[in-house]
N, C-alpha and C positions, 0 to 999 in steps of 0.2 A: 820358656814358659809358654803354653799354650794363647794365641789370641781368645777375647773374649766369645768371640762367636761358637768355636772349637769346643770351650766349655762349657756354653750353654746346652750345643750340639749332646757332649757327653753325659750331661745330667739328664739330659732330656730322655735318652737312651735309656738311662738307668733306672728310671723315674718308672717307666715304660715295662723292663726287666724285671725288675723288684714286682710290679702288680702281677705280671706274669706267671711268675715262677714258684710266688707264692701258691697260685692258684691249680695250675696243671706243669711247671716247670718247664724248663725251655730258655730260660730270659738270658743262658748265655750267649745263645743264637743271634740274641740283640747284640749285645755288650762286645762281646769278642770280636767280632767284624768293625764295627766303629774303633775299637781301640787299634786293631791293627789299619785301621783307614785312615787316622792322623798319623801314620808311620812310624810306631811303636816296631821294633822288631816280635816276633811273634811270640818267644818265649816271655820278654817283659811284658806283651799283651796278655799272655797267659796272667803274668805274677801281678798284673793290677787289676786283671778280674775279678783274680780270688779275694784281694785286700777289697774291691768293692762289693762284693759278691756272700761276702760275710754278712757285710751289715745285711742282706736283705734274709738272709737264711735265719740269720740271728733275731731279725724282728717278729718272723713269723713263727720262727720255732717259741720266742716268747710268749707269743698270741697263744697258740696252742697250749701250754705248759700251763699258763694260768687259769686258761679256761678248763680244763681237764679233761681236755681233748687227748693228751698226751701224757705218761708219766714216765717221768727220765730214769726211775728205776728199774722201767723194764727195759730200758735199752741201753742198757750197761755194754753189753757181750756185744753190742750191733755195733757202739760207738769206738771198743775198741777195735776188733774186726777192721771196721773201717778206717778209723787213723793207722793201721800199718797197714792198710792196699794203699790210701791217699799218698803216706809219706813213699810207697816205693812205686806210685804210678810218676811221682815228681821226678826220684833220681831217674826213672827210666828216660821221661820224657826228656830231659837234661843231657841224655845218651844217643838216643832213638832218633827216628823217623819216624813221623806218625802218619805217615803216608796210607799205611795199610788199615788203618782203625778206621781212619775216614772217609776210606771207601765201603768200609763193614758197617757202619751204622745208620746210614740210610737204611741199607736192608734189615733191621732188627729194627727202625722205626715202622718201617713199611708195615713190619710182620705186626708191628703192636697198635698199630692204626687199623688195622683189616681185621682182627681177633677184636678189638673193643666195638669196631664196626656191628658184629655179627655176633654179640653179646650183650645185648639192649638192655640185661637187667645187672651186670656184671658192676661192681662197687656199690649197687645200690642199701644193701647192708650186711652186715657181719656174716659171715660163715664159717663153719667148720676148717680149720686148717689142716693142707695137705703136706705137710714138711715141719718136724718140730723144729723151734727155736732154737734150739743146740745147734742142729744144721744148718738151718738157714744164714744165722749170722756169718757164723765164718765163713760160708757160702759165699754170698753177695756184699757182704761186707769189704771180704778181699778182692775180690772181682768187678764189683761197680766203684769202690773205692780206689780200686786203680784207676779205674776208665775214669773218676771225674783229677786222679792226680794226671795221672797222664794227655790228658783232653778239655773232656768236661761235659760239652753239648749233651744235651736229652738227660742227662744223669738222674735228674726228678722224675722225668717220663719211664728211667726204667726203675727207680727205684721202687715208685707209686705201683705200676705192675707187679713188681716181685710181691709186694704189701698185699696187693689183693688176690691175686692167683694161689700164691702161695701160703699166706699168712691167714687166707680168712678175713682179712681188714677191708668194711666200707669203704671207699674212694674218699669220705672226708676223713676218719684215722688212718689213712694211710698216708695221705698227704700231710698232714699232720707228722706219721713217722717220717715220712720224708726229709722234711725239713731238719729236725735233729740230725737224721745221717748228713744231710748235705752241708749242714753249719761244722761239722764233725771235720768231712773231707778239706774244707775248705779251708779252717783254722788250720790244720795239718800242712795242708798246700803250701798256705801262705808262708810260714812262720820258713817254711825250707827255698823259695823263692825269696823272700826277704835276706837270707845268707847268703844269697847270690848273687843280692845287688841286681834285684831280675823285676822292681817293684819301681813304679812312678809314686810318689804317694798323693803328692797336691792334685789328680788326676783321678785315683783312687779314692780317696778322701772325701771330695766332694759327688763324685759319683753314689761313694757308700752312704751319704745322706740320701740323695733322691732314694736309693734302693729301699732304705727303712723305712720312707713315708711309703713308697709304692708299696714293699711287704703286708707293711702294716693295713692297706687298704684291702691288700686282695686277700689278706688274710682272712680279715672281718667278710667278705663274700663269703668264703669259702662255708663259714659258721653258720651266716645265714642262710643264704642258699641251698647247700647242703649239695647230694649227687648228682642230682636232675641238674643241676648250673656246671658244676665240673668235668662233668661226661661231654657234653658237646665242645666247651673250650680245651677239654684236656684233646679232642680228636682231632680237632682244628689245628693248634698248637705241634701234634707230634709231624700230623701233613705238610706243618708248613715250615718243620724244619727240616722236615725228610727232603723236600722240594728245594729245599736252600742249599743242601748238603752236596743232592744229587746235581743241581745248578754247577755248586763250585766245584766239585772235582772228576764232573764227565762234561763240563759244556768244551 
């Protein structure tokens, strides 16, 4: 069992994650490095990510759903899409080396940090969609739904772009749809980590509380606030994981 300070350490993290990720996404960047920092092996880091990582997805995708930011029955085709990338980004990673991903997503951070950069009005409200939903889901559904079974980091950062680039969705419905795919991938995740025996829970557990209160915080920003507040923390956010990424696996 963890010393008390270790746990405080982790809630704190999470606490932190949860406000985060609700907001412009990112907050595994937090969590994942501290879990593998009390020497967690890195797949069990993974699998008590995802069991903390829930509760935060879960509290915001709530926030969202009630306020009617979001309606869960247009993202039927998106949520399944995405639990069969999540569950087969898991068997891979359970297989694989992720060596190569983690060197690739710095640069697709980079690319979507410099493009929101030099698109100053970009989420600021709805527009015309360039890709119908028939496509799109099982598009990015399979594809970022891998990357968050298989990995994880940024996964909001890119889901939120797909959402607006392609969907036509303001930066607050997208984030918004975000969250649903992301509580999606992550229930998936977990429940196949969990089979593994690949899950801390009492570590998880209290983590997943901090997550929901922080969720829930950055949620209620997200509502008020609106684009003008998510556009600068969402650019901050993708820099400073890009910068974290590129840290850990070129220093």
């Amino acid at each position: 069992m963890p010393d008390p300070l270790t746990l405080l350490l982790l809630i704190t993290a999470a606490f932190f994650a949860g406000l985060i990720d609700a907001v412009a996404g990112g907050g595994g960047l937090i969590t994942v490095p501290v879990l593998m920092g009390i020497g967690l092996p890195p797949q069990v880091a993974l699998g008590t990510n995802k069991l903390q990582a829930s509760f935060g997805s879960g509290s915001a995708m709530l926030h969202f759903v009630r306020n009617g930011t979001v309606d869960l029955s247009e993202c039927v085709s998106g949520i399944i899409w995405t639990a069969i990338g999540a569950a087969t980004g898991v068997f891979a990673i359970q297989q694989m080396d992720a060596g190569f991903l983690k060197h690739l997503v710095p640069w697709l951070l980079v690319t979507i940090a410099i493009y929101t950069l030099f698109t100053p009005k970009l989420g600021a409200e709805d527009i015309h969609a360039r890709l119908p939903i028939k496509i799109f889901y099982p598009l990015f559904g399979l594809t970022i739904g891998f990357y968050d079974g298989f990995f994880g980091p940024g996964t909001g950062s890119f889901w939120a772009m797909a959402f607006v680039l392609l969907l036509g969705c303001s930066l607050v419905r997208a984030t918004a749809h975000t969250k649903v795919m992301n509580f999606t991938s992550n229930i998936v995740a977990l429940v196949i980590f969990m089979a593994a025996g690949q899950v801390h829970y009492l570590e998880g557990l209290l983590m997943g509380a901090a997550q929901f209160i922080g969720a829930k915080i950055g949620a209620n920003l997200v509502s008020l606030k609106g684009a003008k507040f998510i556009r600068p923390v969402f650019i901050t956010i993708v820099l400073a994981i890009t910068a974290k990424l590129l840290y850990q696996n070129y220093r």
